[in-house]
KEDRENDREN-62289 format. One record per atom (N, C-alpha, C, O, CB): residue number from 0; x negated, y negated, z. Coordinates in steps of 0.2 Angstrom, whole numbers, plus 2048, in hexadecimal, padded with zeros to 3 digits. Glycine has a CB too. Layout:
REM KEDRENDREN-62289
+-----+------+-------+-----+
: pos : east : north :  up :
+-----+------+-------+-----+
: NUM :    X :     Y :   Z :
...
+-----+------+-------+-----+
//
This chain:
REM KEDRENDREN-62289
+-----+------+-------+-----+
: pos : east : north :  up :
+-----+------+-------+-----+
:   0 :  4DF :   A08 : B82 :
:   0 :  4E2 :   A05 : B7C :
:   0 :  4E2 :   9FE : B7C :
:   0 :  4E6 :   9FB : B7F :
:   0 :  4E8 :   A09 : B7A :
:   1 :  4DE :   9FC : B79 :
:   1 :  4DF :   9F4 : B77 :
:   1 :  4E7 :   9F3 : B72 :
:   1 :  4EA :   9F6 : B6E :
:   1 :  4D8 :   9F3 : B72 :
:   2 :  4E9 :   9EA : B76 :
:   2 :  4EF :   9E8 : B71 :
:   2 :  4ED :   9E3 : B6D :
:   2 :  4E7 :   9E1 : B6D :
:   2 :  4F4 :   9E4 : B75 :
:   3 :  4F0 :   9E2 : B69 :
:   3 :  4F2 :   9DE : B65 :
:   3 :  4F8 :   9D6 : B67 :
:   3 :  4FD :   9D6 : B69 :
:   3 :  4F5 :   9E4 : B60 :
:   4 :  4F5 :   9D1 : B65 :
:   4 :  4F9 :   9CB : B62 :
:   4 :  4FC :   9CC : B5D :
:   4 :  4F9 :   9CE : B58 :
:   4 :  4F7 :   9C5 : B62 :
:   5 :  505 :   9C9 : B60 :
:   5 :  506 :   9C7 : B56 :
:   5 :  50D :   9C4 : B57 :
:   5 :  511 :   9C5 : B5D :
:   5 :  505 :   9CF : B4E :
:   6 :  50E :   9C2 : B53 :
:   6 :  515 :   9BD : B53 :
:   6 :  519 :   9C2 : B4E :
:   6 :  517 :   9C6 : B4A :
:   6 :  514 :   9B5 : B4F :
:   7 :  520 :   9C2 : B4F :
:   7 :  524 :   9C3 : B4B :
:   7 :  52A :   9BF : B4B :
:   7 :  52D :   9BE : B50 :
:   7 :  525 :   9C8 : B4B :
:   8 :  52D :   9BC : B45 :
:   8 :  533 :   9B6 : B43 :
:   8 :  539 :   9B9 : B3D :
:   8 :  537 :   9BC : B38 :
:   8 :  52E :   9AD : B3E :
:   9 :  53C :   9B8 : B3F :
:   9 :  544 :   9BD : B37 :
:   9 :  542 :   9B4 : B33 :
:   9 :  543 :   9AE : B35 :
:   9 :  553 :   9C0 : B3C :
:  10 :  540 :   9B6 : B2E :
:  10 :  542 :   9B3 : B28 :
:  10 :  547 :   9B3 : B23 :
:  10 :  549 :   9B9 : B22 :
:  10 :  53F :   9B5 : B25 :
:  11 :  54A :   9B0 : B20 :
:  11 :  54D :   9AE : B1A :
:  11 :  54A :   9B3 : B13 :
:  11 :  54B :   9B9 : B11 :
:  11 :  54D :   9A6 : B19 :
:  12 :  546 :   9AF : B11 :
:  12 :  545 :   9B2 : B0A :
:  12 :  53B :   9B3 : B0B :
:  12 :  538 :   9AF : B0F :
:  12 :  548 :   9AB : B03 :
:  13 :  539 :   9B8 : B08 :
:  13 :  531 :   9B8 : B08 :
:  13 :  52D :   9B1 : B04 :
:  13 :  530 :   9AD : B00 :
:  13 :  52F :   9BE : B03 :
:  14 :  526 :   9B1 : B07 :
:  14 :  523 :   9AC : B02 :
:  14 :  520 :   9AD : AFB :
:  14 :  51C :   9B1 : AFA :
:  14 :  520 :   9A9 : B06 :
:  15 :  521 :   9A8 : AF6 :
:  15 :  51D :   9AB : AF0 :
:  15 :  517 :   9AC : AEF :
:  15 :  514 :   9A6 : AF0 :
:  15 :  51F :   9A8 : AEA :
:  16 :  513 :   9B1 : AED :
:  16 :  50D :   9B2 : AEE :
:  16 :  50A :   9AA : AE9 :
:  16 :  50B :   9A7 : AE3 :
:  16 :  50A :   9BB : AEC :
:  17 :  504 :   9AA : AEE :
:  17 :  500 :   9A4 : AEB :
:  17 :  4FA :   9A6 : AE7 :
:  17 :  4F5 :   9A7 : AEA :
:  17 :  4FE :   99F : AF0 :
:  18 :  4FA :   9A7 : AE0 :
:  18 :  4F6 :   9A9 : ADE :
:  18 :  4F1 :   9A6 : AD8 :
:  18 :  4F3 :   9A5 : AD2 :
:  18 :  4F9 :   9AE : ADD :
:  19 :  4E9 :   9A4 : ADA :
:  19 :  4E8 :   99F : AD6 :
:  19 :  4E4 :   9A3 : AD0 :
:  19 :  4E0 :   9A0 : ACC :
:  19 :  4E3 :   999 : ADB :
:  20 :  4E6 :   9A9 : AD0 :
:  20 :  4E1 :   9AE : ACB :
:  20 :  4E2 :   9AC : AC5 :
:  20 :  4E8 :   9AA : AC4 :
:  20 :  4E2 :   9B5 : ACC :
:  21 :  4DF :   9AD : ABF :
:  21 :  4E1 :   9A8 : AB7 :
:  21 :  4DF :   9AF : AB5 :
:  21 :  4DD :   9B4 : AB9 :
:  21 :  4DC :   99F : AB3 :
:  22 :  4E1 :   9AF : AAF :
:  22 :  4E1 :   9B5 : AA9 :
:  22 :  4DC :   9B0 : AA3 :
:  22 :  4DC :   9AA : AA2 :
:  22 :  4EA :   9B8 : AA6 :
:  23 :  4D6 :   9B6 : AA1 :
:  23 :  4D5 :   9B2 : A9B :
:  23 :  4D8 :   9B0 : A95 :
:  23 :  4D5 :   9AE : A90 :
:  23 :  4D0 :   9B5 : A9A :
:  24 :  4E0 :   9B3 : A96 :
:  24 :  4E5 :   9B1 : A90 :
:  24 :  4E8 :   9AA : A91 :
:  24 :  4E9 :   9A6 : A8D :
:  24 :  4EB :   9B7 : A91 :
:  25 :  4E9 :   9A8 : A98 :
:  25 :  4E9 :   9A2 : A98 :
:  25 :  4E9 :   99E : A94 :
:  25 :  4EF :   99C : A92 :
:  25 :  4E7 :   9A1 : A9A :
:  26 :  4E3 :   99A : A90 :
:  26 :  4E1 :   996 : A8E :
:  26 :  4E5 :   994 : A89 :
:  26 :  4E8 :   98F : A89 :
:  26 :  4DB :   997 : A8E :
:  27 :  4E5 :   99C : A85 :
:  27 :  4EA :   99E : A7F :
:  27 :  4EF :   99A : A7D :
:  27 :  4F0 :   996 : A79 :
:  27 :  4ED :   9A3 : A7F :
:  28 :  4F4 :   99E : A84 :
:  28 :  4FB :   99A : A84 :
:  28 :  4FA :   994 : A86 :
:  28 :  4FD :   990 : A82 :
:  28 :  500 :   99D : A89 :
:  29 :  4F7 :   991 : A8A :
:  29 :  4F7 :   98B : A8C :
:  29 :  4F3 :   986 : A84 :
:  29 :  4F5 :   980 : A83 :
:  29 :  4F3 :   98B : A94 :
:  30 :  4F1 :   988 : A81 :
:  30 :  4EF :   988 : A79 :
:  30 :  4F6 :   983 : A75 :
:  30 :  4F8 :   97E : A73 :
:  30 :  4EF :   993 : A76 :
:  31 :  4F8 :   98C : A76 :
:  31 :  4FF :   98B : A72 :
:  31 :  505 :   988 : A76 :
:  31 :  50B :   988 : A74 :
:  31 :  502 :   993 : A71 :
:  32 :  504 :   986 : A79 :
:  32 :  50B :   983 : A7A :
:  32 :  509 :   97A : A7B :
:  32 :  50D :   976 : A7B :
:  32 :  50F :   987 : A82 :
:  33 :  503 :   979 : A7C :
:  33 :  500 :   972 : A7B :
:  33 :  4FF :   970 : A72 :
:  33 :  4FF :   96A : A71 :
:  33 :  4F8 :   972 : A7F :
:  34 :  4FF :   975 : A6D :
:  34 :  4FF :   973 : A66 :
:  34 :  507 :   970 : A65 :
:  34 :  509 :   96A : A64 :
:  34 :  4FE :   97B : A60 :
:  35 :  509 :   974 : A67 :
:  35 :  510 :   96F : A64 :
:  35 :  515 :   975 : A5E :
:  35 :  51B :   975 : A5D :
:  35 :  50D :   968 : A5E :
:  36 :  510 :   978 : A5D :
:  36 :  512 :   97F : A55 :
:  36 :  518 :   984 : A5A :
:  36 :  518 :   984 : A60 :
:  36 :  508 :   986 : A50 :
:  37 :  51A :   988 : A57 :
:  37 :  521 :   98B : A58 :
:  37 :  51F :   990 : A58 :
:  37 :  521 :   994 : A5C :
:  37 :  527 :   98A : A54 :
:  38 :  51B :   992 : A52 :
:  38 :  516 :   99A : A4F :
:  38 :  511 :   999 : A4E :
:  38 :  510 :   994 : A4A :
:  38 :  519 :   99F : A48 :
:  39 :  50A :   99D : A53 :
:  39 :  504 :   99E : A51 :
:  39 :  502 :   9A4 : A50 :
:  39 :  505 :   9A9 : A52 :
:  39 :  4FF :   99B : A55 :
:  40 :  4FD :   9A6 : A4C :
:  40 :  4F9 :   9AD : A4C :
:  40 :  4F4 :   9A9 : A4F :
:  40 :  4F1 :   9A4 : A4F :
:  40 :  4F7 :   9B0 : A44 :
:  41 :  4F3 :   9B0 : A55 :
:  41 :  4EB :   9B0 : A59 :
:  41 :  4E7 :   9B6 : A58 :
:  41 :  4E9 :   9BB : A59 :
:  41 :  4EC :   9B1 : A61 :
:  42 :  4E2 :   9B5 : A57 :
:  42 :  4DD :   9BB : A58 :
:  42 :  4D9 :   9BA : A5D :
:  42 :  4DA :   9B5 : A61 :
:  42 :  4D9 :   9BB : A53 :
:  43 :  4D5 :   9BE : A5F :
:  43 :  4D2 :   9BF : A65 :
:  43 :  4CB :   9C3 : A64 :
:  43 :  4CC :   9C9 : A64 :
:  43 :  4D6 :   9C2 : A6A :
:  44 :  4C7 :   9C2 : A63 :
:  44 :  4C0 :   9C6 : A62 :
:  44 :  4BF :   9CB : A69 :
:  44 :  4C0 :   9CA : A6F :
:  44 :  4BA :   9BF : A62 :
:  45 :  4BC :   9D2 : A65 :
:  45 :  4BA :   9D5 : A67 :
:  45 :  4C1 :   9D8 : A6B :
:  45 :  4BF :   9DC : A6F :
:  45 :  4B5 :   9D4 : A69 :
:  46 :  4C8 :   9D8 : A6A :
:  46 :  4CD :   9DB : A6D :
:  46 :  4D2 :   9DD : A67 :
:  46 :  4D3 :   9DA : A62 :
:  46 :  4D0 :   9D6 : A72 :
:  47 :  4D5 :   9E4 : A69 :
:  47 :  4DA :   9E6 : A65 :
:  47 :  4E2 :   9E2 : A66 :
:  47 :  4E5 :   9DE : A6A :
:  47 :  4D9 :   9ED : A67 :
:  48 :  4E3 :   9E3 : A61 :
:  48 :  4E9 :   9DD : A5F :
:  48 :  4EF :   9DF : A63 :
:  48 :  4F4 :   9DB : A64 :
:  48 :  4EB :   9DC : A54 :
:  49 :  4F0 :   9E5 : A65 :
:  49 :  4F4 :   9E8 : A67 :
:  49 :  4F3 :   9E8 : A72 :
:  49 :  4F7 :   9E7 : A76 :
:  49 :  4F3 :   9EF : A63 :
:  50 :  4ED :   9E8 : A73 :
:  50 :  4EC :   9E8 : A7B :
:  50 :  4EB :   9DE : A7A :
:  50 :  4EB :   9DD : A80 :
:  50 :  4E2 :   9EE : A80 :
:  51 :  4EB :   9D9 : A77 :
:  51 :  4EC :   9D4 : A77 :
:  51 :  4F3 :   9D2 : A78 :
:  51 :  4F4 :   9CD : A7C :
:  51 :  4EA :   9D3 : A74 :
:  52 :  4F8 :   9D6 : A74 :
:  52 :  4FF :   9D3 : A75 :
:  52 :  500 :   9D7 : A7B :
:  52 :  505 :   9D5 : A7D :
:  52 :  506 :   9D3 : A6F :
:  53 :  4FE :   9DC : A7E :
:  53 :  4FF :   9DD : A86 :
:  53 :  4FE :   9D8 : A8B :
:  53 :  502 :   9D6 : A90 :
:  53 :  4FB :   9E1 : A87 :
:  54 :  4F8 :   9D6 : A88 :
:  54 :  4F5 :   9D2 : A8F :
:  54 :  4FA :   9CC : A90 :
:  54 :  4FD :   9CA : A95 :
:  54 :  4ED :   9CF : A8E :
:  55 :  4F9 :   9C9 : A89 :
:  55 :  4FD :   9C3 : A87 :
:  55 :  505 :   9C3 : A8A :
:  55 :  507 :   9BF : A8C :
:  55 :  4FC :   9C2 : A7E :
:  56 :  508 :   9CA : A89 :
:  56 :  510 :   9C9 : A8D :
:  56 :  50D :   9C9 : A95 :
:  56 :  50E :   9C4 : A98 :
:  56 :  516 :   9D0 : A8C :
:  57 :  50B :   9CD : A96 :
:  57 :  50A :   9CC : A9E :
:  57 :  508 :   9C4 : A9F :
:  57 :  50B :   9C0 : AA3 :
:  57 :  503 :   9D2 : AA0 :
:  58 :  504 :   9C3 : A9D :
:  58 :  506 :   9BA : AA2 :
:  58 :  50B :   9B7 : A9E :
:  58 :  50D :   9B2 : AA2 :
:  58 :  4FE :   9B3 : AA1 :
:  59 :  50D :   9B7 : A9B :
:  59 :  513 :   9B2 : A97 :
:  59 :  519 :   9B6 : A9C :
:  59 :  51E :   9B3 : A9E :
:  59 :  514 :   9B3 : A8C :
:  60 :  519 :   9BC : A9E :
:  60 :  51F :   9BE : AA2 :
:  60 :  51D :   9BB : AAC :
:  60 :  521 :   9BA : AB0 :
:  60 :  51F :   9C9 : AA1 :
:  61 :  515 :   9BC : AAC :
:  61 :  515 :   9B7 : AB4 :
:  61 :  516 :   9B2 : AB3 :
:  61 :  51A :   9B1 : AB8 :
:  61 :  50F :   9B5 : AB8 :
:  62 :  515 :   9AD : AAE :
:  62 :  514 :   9A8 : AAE :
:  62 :  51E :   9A5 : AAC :
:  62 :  51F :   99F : AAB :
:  62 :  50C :   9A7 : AAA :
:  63 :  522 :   9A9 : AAB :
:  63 :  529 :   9A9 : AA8 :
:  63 :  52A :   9A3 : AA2 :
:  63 :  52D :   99E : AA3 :
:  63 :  52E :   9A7 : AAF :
:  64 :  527 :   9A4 : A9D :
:  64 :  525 :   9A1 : A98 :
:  64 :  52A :   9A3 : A92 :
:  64 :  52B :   9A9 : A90 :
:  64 :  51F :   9A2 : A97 :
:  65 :  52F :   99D : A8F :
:  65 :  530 :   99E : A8B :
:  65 :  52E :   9A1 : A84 :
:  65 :  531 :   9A0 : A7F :
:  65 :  533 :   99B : A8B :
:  66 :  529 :   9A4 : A83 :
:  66 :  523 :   9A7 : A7E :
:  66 :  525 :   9AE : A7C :
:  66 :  525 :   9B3 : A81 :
:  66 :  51B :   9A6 : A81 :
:  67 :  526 :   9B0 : A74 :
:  67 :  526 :   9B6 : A74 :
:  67 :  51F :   9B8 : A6F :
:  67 :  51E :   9B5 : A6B :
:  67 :  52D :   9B8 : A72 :
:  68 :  51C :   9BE : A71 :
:  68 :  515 :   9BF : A6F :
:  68 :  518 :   9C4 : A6B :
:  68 :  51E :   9C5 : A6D :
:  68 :  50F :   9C0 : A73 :
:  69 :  515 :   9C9 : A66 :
:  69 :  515 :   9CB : A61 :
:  69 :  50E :   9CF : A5D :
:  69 :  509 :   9CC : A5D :
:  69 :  518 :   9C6 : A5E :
:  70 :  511 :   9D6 : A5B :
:  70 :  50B :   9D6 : A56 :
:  70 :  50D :   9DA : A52 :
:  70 :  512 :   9DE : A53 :
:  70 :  503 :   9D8 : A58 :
:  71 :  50A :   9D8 : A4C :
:  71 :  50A :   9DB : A45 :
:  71 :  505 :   9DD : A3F :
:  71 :  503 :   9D9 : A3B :
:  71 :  50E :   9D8 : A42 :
:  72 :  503 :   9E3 : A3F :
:  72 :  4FE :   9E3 : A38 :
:  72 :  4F8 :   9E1 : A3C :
:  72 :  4F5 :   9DC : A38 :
:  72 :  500 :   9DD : A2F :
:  73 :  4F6 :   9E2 : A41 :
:  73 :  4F1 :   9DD : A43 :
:  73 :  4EF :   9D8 : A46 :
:  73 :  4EA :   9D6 : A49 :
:  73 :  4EF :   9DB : A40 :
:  74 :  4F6 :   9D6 : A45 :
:  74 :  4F7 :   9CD : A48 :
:  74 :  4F9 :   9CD : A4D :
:  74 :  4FC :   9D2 : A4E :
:  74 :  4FB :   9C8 : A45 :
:  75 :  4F7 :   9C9 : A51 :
:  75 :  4FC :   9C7 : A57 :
:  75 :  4FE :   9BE : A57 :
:  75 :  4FA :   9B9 : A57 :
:  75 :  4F7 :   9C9 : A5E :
:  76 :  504 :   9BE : A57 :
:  76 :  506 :   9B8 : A59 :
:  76 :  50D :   9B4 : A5D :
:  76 :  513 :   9B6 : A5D :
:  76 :  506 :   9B5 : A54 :
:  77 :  50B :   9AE : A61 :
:  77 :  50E :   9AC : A64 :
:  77 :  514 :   9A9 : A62 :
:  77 :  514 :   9A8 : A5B :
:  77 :  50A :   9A9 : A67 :
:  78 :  51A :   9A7 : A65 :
:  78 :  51E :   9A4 : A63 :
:  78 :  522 :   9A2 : A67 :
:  78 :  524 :   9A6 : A6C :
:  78 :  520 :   9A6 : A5F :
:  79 :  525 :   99B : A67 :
:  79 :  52C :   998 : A6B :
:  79 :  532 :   999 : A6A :
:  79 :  535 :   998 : A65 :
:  79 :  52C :   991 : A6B :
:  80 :  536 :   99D : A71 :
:  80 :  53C :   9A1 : A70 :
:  80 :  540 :   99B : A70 :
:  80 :  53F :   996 : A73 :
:  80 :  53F :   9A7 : A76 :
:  81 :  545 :   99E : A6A :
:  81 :  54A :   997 : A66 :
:  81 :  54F :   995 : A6C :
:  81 :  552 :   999 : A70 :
:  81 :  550 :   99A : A5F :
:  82 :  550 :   98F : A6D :
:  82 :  554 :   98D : A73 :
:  82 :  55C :   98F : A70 :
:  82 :  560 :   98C : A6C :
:  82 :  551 :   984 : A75 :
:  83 :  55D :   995 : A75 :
:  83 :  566 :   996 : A76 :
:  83 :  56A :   991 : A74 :
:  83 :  56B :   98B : A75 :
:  83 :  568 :   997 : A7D :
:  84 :  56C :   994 : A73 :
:  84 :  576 :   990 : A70 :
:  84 :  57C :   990 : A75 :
:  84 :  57F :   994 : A72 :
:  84 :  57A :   995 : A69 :
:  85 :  57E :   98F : A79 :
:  85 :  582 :   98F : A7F :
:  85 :  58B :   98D : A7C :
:  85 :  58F :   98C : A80 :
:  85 :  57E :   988 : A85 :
+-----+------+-------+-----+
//
C-alpha cells in the first residue's frame, strides 16, 4: 500500500471561497445601482418575468445587496431598500 503526504493545522475560522464566477444578471444590477433611480422596471428578452426575479434575488442575496426585486403583472422590478430608522 502506498502513502500519502499531507499536512494538517487547527484553524480558527474557514476560508471564504474565492469565486470569480459572474452571472449574466450581473450587469443588470450593477445597471441599477450605477443609475442613481430608487425604482426601475426591467425586462429581459426571451425570459419569463417570474424565473427573472429568481435569478435576480439569487445574486442580489450573494452578492448581500441592499436591492429588493419584485414582480408584478409581468413586470419585474428593481428597487433600493429604504434606509432604517434607528
Amino acid at each position: 500500500m502506498s502513502e500519502i503526504r499531507f499536512e494538517m493545522k487547527p484553524v480558527q475560522d474557514k476560508r471564504k471561497k474565492l469565486s470569480g464566477k459572474k452571472s449574466i444578471y450581473d450587469p443588470i444590477i450593477d445597471q441599477f445601482l450605477e443609475s442613481g433611480n430608487d425604482l426601475v422596471e426591467v425586462r429581459v428578452e426571451d425570459r419569463l418575468p417570474g424565473y427573472v426575479v429568481g435569478q435576480l434575488q439569487k445574486r442580489i442575496d450573494i452578492r448581500e445587496l441592499e436591492i429588493e426585486v419584485s414582480g408584478a403583472q409581468g413586470f419585474v422590478y428593481l428597487e433600493k431598500k429604504p434606509a432604517e430608522l434607528v
